[in-house]
C-alpha atoms as a printed R data frame, in Angstrom:
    type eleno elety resid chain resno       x       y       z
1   ATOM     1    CA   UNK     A     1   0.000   0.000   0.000
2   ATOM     2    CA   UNK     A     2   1.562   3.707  -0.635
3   ATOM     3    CA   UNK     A     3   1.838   6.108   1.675
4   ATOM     4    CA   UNK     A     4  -0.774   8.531   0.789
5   ATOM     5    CA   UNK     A     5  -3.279   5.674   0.965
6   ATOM     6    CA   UNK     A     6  -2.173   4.407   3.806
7   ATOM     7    CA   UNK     A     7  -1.972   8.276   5.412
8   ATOM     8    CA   UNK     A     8  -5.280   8.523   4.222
9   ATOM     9    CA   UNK     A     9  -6.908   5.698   6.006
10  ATOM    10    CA   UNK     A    10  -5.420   5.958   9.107
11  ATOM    11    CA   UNK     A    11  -6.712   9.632   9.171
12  ATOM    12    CA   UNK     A    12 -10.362   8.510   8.433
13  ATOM    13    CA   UNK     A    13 -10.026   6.231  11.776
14  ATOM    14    CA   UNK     A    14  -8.541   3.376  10.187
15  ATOM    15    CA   UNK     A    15  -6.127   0.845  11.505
16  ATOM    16    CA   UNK     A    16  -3.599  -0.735   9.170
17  ATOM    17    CA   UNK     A    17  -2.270  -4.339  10.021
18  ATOM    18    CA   UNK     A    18  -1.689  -7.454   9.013
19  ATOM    19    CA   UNK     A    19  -4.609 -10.466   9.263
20  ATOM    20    CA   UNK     A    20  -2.300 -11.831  11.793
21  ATOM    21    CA   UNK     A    21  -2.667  -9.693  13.991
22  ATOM    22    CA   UNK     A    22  -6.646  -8.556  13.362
23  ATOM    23    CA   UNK     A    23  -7.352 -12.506  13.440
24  ATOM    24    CA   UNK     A    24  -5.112 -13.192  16.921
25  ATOM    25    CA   UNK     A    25  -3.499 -15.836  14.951
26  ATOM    26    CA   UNK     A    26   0.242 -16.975  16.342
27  ATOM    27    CA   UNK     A    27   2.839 -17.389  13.924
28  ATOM    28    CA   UNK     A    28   2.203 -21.756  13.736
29  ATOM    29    CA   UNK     A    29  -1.969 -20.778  12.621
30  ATOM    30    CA   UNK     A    30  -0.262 -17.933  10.200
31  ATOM    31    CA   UNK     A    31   2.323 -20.429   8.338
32  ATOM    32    CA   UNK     A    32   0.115 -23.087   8.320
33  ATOM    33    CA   UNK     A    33  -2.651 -20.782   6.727
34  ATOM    34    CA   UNK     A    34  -0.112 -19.695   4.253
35  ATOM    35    CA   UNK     A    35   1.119 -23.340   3.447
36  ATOM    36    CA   UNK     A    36  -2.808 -24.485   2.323
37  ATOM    37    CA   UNK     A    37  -3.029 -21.235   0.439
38  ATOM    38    CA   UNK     A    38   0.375 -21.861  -1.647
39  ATOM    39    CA   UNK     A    39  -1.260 -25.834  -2.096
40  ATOM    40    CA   UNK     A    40  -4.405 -24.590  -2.843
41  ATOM    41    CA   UNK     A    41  -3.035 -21.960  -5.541
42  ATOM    42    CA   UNK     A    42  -0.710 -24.690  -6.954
43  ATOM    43    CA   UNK     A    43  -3.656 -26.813  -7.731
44  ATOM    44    CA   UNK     A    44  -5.427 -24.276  -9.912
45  ATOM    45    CA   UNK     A    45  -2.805 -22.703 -11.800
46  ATOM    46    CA   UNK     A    46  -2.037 -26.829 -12.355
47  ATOM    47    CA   UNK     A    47  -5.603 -27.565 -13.285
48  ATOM    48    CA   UNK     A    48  -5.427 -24.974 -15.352
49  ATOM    49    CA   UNK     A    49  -1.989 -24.855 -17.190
50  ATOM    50    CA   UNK     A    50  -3.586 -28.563 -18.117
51  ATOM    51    CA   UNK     A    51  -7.010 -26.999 -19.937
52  ATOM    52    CA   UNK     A    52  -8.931 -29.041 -17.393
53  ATOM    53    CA   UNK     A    53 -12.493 -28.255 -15.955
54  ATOM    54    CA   UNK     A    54 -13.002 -28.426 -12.247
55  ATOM    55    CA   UNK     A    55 -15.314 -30.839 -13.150
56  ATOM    56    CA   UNK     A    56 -12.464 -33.153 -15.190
57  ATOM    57    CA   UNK     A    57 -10.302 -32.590 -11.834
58  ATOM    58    CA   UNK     A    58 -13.006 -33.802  -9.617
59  ATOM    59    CA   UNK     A    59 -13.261 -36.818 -11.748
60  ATOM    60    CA   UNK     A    60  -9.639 -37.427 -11.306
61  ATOM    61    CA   UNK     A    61  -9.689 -37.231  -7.371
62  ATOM    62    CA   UNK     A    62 -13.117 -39.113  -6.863
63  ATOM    63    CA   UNK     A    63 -14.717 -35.996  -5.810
64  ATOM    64    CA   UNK     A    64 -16.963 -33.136  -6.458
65  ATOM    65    CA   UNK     A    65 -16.908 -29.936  -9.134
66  ATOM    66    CA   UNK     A    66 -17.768 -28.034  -5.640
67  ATOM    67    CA   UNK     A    67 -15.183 -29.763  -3.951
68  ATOM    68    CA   UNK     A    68 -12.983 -28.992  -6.181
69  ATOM    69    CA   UNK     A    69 -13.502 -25.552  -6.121
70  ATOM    70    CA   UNK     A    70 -13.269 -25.038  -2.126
71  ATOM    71    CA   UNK     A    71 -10.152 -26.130  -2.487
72  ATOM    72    CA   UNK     A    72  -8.758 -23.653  -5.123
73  ATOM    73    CA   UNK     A    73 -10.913 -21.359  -3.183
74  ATOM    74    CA   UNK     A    74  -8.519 -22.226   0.012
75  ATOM    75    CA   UNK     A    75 -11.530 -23.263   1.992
76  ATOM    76    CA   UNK     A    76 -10.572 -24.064   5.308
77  ATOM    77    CA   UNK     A    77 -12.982 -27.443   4.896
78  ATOM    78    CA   UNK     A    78 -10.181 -28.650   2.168
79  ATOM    79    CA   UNK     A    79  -7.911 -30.855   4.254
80  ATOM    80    CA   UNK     A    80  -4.032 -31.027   3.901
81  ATOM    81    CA   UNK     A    81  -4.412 -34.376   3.104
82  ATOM    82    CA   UNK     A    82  -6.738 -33.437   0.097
83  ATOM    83    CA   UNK     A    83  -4.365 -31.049  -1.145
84  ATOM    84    CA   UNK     A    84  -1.190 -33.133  -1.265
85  ATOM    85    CA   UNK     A    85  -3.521 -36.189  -2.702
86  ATOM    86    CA   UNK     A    86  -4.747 -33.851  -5.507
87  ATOM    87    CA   UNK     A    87  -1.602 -32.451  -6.050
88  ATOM    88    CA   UNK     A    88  -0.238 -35.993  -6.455
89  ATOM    89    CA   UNK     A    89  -2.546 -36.718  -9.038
90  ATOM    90    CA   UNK     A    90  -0.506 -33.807 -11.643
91  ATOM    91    CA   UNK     A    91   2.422 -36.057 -11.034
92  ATOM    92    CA   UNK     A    92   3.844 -33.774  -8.473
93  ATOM    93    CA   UNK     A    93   6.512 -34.890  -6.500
94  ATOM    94    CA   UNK     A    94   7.953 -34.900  -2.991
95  ATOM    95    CA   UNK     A    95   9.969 -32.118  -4.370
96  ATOM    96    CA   UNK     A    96   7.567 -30.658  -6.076
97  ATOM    97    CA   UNK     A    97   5.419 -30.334  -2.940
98  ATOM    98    CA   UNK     A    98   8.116 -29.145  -0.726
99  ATOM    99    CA   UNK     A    99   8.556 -26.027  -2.882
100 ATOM   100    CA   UNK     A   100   5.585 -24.980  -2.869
101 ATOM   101    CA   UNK     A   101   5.101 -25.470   0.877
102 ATOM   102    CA   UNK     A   102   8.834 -23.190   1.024
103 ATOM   103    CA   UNK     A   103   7.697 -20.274  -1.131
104 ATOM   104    CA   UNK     A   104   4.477 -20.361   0.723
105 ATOM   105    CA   UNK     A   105   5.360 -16.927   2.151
106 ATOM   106    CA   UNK     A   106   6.259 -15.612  -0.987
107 ATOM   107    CA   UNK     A   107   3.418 -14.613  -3.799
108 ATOM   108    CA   UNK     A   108   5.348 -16.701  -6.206
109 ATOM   109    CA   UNK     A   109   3.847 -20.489  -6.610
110 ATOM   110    CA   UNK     A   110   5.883 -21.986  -9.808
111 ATOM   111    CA   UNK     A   111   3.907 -24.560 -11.846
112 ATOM   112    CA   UNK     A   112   4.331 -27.918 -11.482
113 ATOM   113    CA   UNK     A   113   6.132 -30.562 -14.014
């Protein structure tokens, strides 16, 4: 955010922070937020770098189109488990996996395969 926005805000009665801090969330809750997020967002840009529907994907996995969309939604319902398992299913590796989970603070999520 600039400054003048930011200047802005605060002097219409606004308090700038991070959801960290608004939610109460320690810094475990915050990474492990940010590590379905990154899994989550690695599943789309997956599903879609392959032309496939949600539907398609929810074939693949044994699942549901909505399903399928919570989790590239990041719903918290999605489990970890669900992630890595549909994740799997691109191929992805251990590797693969780990990297994402690593640059889970970062806005970058590389493709995988």
């Amino acid at each position: 955010m600039d400054t003048a926005k930011r200047q802005r805000l605060q002097a219409a009665g606004w308090t700038i922070g991070t959801a960290e801090k608004f939610l109460g969330l320690s810094p475990e809750e915050t990474a492990f937020i940010e590590m379905k997020l990154a899994l989550s967002k690695a599943i789309k840009q997956n599903r879609l770098s392959q032309q496939m529907t949600q539907y398609e994907l929810a074939q693949r996995i044994k699942s549901s189109q909505s399903r399928v969309a919570k989790i590239e939604a990041g719903d918290p319902s999605a489990s970890l488990d669900l992630l890595i398992r549909t994740l799997l299913t691109f191929g992805a590796t251990r590797q693969d996996i780990a990297e994402v989970i690593l640059n889970s603070g970062s806005s970058q999520i590389s493709h995988l395969n």
